[in-house]
C-alpha positions as CSV (number, residue, x, y, z in Angstrom):
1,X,141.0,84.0,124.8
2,X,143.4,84.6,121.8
3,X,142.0,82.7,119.7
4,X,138.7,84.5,120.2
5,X,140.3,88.0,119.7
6,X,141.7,86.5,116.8
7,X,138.3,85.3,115.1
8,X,136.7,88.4,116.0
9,X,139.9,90.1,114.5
10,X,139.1,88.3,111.1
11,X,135.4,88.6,111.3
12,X,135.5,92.7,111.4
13,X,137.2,92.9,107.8
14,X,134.8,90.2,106.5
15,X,131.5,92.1,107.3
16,X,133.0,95.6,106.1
17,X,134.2,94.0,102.9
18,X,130.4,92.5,103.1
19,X,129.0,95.8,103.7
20,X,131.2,97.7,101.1
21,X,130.0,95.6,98.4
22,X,126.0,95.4,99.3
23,X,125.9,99.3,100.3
24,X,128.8,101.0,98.6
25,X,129.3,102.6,95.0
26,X,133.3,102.6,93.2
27,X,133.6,106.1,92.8
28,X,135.6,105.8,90.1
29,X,132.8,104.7,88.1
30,X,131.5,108.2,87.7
31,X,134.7,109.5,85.9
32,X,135.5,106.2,84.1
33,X,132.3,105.2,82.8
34,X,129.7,107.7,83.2
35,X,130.6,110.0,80.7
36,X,130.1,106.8,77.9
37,X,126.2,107.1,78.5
38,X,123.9,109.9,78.4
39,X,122.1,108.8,82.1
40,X,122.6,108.0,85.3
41,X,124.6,104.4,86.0
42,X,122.8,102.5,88.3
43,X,123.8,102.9,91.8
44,X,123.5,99.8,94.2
45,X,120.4,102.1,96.2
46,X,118.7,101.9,93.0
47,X,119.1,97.8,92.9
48,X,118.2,97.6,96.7
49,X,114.8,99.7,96.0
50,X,114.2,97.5,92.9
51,X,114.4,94.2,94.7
52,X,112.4,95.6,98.1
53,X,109.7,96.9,95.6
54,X,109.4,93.2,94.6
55,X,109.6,92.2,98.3
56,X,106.4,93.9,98.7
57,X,104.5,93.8,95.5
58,X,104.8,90.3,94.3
59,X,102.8,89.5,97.7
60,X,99.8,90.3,95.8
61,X,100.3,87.9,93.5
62,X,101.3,85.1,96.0
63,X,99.2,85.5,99.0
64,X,96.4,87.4,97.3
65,X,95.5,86.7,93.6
66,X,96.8,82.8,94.5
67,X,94.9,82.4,97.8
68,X,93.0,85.0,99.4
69,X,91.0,86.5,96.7
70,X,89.7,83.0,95.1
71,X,88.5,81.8,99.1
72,X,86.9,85.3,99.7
73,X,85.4,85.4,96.2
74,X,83.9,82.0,96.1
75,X,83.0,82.1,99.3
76,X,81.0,84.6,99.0
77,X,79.6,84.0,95.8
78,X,79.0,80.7,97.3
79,X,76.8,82.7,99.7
80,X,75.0,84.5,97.1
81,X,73.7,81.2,95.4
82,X,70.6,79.5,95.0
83,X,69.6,76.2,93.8
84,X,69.4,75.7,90.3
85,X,65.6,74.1,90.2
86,X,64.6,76.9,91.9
87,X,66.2,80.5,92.4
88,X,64.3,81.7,94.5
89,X,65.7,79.6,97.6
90,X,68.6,80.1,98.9
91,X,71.5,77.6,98.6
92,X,72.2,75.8,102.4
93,X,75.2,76.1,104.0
94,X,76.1,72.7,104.1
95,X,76.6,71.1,100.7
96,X,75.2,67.8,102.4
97,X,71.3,69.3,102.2
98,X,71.4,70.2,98.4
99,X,69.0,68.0,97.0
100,X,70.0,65.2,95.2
101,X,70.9,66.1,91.7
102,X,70.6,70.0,92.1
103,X,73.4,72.3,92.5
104,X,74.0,76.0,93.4
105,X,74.1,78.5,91.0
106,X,75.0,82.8,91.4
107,X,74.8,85.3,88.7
108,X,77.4,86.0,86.3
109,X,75.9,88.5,84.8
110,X,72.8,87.5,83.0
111,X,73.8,84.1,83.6
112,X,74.1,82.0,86.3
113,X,77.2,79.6,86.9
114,X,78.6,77.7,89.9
115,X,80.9,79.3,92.1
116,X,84.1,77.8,91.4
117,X,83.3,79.2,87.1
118,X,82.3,82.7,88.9
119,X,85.6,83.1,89.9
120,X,87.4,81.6,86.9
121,X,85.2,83.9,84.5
122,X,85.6,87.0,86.7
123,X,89.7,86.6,85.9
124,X,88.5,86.2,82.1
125,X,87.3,90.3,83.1
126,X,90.7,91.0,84.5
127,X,92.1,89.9,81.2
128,X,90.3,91.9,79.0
129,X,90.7,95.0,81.0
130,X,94.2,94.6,81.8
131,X,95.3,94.4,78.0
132,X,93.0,97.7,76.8
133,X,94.9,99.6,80.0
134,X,98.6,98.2,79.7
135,X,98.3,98.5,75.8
136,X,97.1,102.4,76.2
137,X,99.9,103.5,78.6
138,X,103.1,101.2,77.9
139,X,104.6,102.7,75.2
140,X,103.8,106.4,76.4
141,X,106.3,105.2,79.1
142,X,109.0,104.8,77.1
143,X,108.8,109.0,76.1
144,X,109.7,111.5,78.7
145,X,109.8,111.1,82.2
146,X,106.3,109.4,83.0
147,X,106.7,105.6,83.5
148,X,108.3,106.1,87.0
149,X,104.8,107.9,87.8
150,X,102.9,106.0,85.7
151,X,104.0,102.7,87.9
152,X,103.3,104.5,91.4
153,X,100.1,105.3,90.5
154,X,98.7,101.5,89.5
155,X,101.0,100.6,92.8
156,X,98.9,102.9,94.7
157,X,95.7,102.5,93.4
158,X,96.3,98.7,94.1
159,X,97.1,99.2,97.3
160,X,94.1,101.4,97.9
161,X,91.7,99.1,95.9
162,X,92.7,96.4,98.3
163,X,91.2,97.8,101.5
164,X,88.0,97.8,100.5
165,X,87.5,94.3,99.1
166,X,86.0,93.0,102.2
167,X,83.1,95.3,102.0
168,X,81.7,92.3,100.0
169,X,81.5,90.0,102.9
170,X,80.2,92.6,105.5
171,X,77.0,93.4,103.4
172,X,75.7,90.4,102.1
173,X,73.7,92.8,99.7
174,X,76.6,94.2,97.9
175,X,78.1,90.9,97.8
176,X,79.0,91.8,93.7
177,X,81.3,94.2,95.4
178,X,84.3,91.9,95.7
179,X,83.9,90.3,92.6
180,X,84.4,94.2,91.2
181,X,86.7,95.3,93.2
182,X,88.8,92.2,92.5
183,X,88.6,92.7,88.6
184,X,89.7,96.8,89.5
185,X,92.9,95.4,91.3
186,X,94.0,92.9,88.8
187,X,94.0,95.3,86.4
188,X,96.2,97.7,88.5
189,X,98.3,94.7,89.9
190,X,98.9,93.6,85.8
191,X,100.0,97.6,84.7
192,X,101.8,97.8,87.7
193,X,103.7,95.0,86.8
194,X,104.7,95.7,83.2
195,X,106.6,98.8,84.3
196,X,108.1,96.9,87.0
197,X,109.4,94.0,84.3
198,X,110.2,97.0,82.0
199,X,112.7,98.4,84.4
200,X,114.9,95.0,84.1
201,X,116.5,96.3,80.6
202,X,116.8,99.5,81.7
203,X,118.5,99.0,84.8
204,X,120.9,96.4,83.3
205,X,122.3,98.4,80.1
206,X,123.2,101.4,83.1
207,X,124.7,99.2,85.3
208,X,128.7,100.1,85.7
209,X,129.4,96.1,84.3
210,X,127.4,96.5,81.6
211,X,128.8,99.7,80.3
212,X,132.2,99.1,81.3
213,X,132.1,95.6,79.2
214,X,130.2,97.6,76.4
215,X,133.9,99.8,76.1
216,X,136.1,97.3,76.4
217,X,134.7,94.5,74.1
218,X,132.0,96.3,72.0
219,X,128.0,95.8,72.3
220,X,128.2,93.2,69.8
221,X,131.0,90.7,71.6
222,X,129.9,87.4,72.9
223,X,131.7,89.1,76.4
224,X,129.2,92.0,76.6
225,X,126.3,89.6,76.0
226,X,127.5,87.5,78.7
227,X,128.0,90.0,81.4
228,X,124.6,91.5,80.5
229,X,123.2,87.9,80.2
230,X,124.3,87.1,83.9
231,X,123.2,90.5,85.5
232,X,119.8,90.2,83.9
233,X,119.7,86.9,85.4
234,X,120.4,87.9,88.6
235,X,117.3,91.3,88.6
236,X,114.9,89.0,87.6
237,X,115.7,85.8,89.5
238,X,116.6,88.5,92.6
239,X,113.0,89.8,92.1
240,X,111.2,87.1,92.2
241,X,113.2,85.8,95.5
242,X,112.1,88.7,97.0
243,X,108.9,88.2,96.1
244,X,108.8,84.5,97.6
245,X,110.8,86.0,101.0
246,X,107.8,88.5,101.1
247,X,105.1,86.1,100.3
248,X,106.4,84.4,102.9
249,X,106.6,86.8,105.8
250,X,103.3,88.2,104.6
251,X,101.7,84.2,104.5
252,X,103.0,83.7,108.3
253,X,101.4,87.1,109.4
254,X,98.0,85.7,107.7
255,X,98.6,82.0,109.0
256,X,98.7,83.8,112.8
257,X,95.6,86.2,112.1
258,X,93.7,83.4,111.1
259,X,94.9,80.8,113.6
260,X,94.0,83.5,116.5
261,X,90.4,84.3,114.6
262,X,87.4,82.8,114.0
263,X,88.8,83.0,110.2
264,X,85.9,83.7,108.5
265,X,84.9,85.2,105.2
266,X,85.4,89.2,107.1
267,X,88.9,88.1,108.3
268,X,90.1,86.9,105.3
269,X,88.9,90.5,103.4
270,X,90.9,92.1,106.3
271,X,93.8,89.8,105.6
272,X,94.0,91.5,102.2
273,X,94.1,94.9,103.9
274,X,97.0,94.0,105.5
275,X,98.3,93.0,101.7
276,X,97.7,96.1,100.6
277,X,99.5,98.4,103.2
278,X,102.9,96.1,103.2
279,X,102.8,96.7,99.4
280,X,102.3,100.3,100.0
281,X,105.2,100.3,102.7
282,X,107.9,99.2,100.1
283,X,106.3,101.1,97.2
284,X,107.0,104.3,98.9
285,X,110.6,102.9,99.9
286,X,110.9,102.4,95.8
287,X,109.1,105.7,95.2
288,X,112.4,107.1,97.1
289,X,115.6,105.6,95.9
290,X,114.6,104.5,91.7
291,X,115.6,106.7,89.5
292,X,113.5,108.1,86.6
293,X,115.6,108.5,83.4
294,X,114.8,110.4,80.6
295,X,113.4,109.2,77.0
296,X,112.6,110.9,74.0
297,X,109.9,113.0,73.7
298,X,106.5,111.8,72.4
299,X,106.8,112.4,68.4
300,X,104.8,115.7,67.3
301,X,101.4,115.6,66.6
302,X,101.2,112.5,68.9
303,X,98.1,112.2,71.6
304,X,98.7,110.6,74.9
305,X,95.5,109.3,74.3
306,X,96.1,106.9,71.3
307,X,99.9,106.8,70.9
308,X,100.1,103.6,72.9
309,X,97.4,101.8,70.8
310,X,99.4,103.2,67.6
311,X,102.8,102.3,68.3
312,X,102.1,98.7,69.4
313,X,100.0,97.7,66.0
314,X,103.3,99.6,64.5
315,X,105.5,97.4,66.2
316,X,103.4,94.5,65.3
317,X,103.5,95.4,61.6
318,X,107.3,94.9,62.0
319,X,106.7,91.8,63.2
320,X,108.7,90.5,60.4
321,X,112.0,91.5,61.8
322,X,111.8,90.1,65.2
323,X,110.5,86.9,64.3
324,X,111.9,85.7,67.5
325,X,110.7,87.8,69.8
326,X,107.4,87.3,68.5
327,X,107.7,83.2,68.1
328,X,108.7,83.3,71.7
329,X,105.7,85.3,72.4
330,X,103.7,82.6,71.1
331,X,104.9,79.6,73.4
332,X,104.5,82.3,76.5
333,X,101.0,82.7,75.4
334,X,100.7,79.1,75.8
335,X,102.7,78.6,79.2
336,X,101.8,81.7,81.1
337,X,98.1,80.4,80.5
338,X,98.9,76.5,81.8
339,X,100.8,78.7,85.4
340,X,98.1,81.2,85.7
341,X,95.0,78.4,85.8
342,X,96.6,75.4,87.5
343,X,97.5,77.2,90.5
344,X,93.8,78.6,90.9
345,X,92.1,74.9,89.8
346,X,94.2,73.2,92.7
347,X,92.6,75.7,94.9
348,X,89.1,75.7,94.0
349,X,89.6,71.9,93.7
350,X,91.3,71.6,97.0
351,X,88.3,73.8,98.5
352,X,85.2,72.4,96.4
353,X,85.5,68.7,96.3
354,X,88.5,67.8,99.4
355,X,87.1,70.4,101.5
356,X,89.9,71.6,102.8
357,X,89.8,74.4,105.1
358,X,91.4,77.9,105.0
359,X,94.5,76.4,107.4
360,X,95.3,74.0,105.2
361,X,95.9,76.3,102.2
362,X,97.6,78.8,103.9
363,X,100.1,75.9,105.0
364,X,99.9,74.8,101.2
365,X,101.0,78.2,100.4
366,X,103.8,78.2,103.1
367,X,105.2,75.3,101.1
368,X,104.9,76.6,97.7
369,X,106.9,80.0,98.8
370,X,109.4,78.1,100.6
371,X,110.3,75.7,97.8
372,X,110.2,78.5,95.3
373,X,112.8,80.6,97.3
374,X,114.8,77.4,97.3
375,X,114.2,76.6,93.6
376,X,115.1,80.1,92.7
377,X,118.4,79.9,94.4
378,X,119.0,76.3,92.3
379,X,118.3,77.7,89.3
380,X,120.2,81.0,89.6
381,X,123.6,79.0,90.5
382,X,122.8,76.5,87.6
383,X,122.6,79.6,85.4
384,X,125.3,81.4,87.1
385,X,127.7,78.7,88.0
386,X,127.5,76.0,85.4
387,X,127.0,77.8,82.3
388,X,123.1,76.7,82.3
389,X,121.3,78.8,79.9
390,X,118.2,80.6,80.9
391,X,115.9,79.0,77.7
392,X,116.9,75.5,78.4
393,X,115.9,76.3,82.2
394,X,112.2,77.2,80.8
395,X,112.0,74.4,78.8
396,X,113.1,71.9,81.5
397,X,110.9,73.6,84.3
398,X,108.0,73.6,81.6
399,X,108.5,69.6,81.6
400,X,108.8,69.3,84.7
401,X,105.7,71.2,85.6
402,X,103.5,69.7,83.1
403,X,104.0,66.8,85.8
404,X,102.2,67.8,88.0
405,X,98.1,67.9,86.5
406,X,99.5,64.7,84.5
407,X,99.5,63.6,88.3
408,X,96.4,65.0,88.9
409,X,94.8,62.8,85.7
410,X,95.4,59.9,87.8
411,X,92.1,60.6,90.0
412,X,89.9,59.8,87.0
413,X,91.6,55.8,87.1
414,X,88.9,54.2,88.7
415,X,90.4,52.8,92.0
416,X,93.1,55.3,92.2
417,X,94.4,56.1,95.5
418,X,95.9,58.8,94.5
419,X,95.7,61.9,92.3
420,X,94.6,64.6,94.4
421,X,92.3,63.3,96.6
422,X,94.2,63.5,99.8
423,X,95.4,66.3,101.6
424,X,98.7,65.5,101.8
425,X,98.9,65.5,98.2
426,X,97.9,68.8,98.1
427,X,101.1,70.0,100.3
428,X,103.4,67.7,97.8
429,X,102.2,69.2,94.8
430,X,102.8,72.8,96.1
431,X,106.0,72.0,97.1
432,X,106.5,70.8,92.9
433,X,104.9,73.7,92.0
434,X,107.4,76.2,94.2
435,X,110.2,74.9,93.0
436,X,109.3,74.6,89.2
437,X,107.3,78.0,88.8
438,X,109.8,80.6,89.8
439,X,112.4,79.9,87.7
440,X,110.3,80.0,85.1
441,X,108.7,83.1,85.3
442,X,112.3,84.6,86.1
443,X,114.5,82.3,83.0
444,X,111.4,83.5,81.0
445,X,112.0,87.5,81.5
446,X,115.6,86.8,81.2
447,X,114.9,85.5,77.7
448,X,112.5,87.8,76.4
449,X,114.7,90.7,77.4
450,X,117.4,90.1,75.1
451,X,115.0,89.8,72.3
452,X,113.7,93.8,72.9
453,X,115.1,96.2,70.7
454,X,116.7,99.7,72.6
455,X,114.0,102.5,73.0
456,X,111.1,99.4,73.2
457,X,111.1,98.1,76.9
458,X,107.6,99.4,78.1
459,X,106.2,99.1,74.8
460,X,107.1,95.4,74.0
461,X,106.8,94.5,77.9
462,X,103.4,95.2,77.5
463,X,103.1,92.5,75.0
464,X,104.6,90.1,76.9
465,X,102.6,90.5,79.4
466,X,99.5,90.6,77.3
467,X,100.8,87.2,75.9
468,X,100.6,86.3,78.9
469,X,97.4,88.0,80.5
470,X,95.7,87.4,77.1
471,X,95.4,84.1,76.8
472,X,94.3,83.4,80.8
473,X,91.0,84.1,79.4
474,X,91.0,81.0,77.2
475,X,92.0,78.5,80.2
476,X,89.4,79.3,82.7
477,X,86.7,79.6,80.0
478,X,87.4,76.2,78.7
479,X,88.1,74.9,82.0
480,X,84.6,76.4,83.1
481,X,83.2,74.4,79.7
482,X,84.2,71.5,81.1
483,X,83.1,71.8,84.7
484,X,79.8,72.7,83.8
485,X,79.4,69.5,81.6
486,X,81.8,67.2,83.1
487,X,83.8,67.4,86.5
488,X,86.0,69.9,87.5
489,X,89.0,67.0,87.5
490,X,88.1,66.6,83.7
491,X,90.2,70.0,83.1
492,X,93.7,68.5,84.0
493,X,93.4,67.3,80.2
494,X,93.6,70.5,79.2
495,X,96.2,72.5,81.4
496,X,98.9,69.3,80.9
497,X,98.8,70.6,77.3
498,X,99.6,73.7,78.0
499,X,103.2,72.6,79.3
500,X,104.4,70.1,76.8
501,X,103.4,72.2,74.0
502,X,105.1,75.4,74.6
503,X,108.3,72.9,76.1
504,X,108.1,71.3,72.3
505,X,107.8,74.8,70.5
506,X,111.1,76.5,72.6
507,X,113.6,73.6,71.4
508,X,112.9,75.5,67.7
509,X,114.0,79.3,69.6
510,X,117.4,80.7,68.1
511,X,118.7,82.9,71.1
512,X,121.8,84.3,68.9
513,X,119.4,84.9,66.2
514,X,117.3,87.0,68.3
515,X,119.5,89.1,69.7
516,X,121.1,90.0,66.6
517,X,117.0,90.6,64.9
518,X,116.9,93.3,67.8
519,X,120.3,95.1,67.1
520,X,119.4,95.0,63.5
521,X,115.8,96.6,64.3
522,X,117.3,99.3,66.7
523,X,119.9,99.9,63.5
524,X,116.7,100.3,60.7
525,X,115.0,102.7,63.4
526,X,117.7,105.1,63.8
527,X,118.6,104.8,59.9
528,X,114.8,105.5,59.2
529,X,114.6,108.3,62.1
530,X,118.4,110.1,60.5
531,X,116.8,109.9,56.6
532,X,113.2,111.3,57.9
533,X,115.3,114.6,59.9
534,X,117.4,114.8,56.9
535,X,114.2,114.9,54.4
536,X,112.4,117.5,57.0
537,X,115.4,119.7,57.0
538,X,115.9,119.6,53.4
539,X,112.3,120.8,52.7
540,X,112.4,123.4,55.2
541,X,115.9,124.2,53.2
542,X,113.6,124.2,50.0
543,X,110.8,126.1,51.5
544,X,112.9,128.9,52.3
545,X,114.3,129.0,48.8
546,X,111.2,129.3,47.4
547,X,110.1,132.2,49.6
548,X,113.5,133.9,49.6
549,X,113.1,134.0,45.0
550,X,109.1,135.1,45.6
């Protein structure tokens, strides 16, 4: 009995010192430190709302873009199809009574391309849209008060778009529908996220360590960098592990709606409803505890219109003093292309040529998120705890992931018993792919960030992600190339490149070096912004001269 009073005794303190620190702000930080920057610190609500915003919309990306969307897209523009010899006959259901030598074709267009290129081309769309809209609004978000609203209102219109994807596979007439409505929410999903990825920097130099380390050593000491180094690390890893503990909640409640259903085409489209109103739930949630700070005002004479367009081609004239940033750029123009296109080839692979079912992949799925919660949590404490820096964890993953279609090239040996052409294979490799693809989306952001100059997040976010977003268009339309004239296993050649290279290319990145290119750009700004006020006010000095002596 004592000894039970006693743990309990112990315990109490421990979970209000847990508490404390999860919930509670240091007062003293508003008299200390506050009055050293010109907004708000970041208080721990604002941190909670950030990471539960991730909880909830990263599960578009995971259970949706990844799984959901390609099986209710292709299956319905498997539907659609008709043979190839003659289009006027509708494609049977069962692949076995194609004739020999024919296949089934649907319109792209004014062209007409198997299934598995219709969805690979309709993501080439997303692209193309995504860059014209992010480009147009990112850098008006960094002016004013608008890229808190600006966010909500892609969130929202995501959400909104998602609930009426399935209309595709209730009216076989409008089955184009989907295939629209999926190209309207990627575009939405992708300018949603650049704010979201935007709001690391932000958050991090007006967090209470940050600034307190910025007065005590200086914004230039290797002990400011550090301290920002490791938060940073910890908001973008924290992000994405709340993305993969969402993905995963959100993966179970679809693995139980389909398990109890019939799990057709209809179910899946209302499985993405259910998508959409969980990332509405923690959008609003955000919506109530982030803070918008304020930025300078647009410059005069500036339209909201074509500023965005503007600034970035001016920032890309510059490009010559943030040769790292933009070097860095490069290699994630590469990689982001090789993540995006070999998670949706081992689907359309897994569905077209091992016909696996819808089960299968949601358990495939379950995998993946599971490993990349746990591969998330490795590569945080490597970073963290043994000193690991975040570019040699993306190179490393990159390696490592570049295993896996290298794996897959082992199906063209003839006589191979293995290289994708078993179902358990399919599990292992999402279990590689978890625990590779996480950390290297979060080390990657980490990176990046401490490249951006002060007064540039949204703008030069944008162009990461268009790095990113613009070359996804190149992989699925050589990957389509190559299905239409070889074999859909064929394109493992191609997305194994797009690991090593980018790998190669980091080893050459100068992290010092870019961090001082962006203080020295932030310096030249303000310089150039002080002699242009002093030139104004000295001709409206001179102006008044002259009409004082007339």
């Amino acid at each position: 009995m004592t000894n039970d009073s006693s743990d309990s005794t112990q315990l109490l303190p421990r979970l209000r010192k847990i508490r404390h620190r999860l919930f509670y702000d240091d007062p003293a930080d508003d008299t200390t430190l506050q009055p050293h920057v010109q907004e708000r610190l970041t208080k721990k609500s604002e941190l909670w709302a950030f990471f539960l915003f991730g909880f909830g919309y990263y599960t578009w990306a995971n259970v949706c873009a990844s799984l959901l969307l390609p099986i209710l897209v292709q299956g319905i523009a498997r539907g659609a199809a008709h043979l190839e010899s003659n289009p006027s006959i509708v494609c049977p259901e069962d692949d076995s009574d194609i004739p020999e030598g024919d296949r089934c074709l649907v319109h792209f267009g004014w062209i007409r391309v198997a299934p598995t290129s219709y969805v690979l081309l309709t993501n080439v769309v997303i692209v193309w849209c995504t860059i014209f809209v992010t480009l147009g609004v990112s850098a008006v978000a960094d002016h004013g008060r608008v890229s808190k609203k600006i966010m909500l209102f892609f969130c929202t219109s995501l959400s909104a778009t998602a609930c009426v994807i399935f209309l595709g596979a209730l009216e076989p007439d409008i089955w184009w529908f989907s295939g629209l409505t999926f190209v309207i929410a990627g575009v939405f999903y992708g300018a949603t996220l650049n704010f979201y990825d935007a709001m690391i920097p932000v958050i991090t130099r007006h967090h209470p360590d940050v600034v307190r380390a910025s007065i005590d050593f200086g914004e230039t000491s290797q002990e400011y960098l550090d301290v920002r180094t490791k938060l940073q690390t910890f908001l973008s890893g924290g992000a994405s592990g709340a993305g993969y503990a969402g993905s995963l909640v959100l993966t179970i409640i679809v693995a139980l709606v389909l398990m109890f259903t019939d799990a057709t085409l209809l179910i899946v489209g209302y499985c993405i409803i259910i998508v959409g109103v969980f990332n509405f739930f923690f959008m609003c949630i955000f919506a109530k505890y982030s803070v918008q700070r304020t930025f300078p005002p647009l410059p005069p004479g500036s339209h909201i219109a074509t500023y965005g367009f503007k600034r970035i081609a001016k920032t890309i004239r510059k490009a010559r003093r943030l040769k790292t940033l933009f070097y860095f750029l490069c290699t994630w123009f590469i990689l982001g292309d090789g993540l995006a296109a070999s998670s949706s080839m081992a689907i359309l692979i897994a569905q077209d040529q091992l016909k696996i079912g819808n089960s299968s992949l949601i358990i495939a799925a379950l995998i993946q998120l599971i490993t990349a919660g746990l591969g998330m949590i490795f590569w945080i404490w490597m970073q963290n705890t043994r000193g690991m820096a975040p570019i040699k964890v993306v190179i490393l993953n990159a390696v490592l992931f570049g295993l896996i279609p290298s794996y897959c090239l082992l199906s063209l040996i003839e006589g191979s018993p293995i290289g994708l052409l078993h179902e358990w294979e399919l599990y292992m490799l999402a279990a590689f792919f978890g625990l590779f693809s996480g950390a290297i989306y979060s080390s990657n952001r980490v990176v990046y960030a401490q490249f951006i100059p002060l007064g540039h997040e949204n703008e030069l976010f944008a162009l990461y992600e268009m790095s990113s977003v613009s070359s996804s268009w190149i992989a699925p339309l050589i990957c389509t190339a190559i299905i239409e004239r070889s074999s859909v296993r064929h394109t493992w050649w191609f997305l194994a490149s797009q690991f090593f290279i980018p790998a190669f290319m980091m080893i050459f990145i100068d992290v010092d070096k870019g961090r001082a290119d962006a203080a020295a750009f932030y310096e030249n700004e303000k310089q150039e912004k002080q002699e242009f006020t002093e030139q104004a006010a000295a001709k409206l000095i001179q102006d008044d001269m002259s009409k004082a002596v007339v």
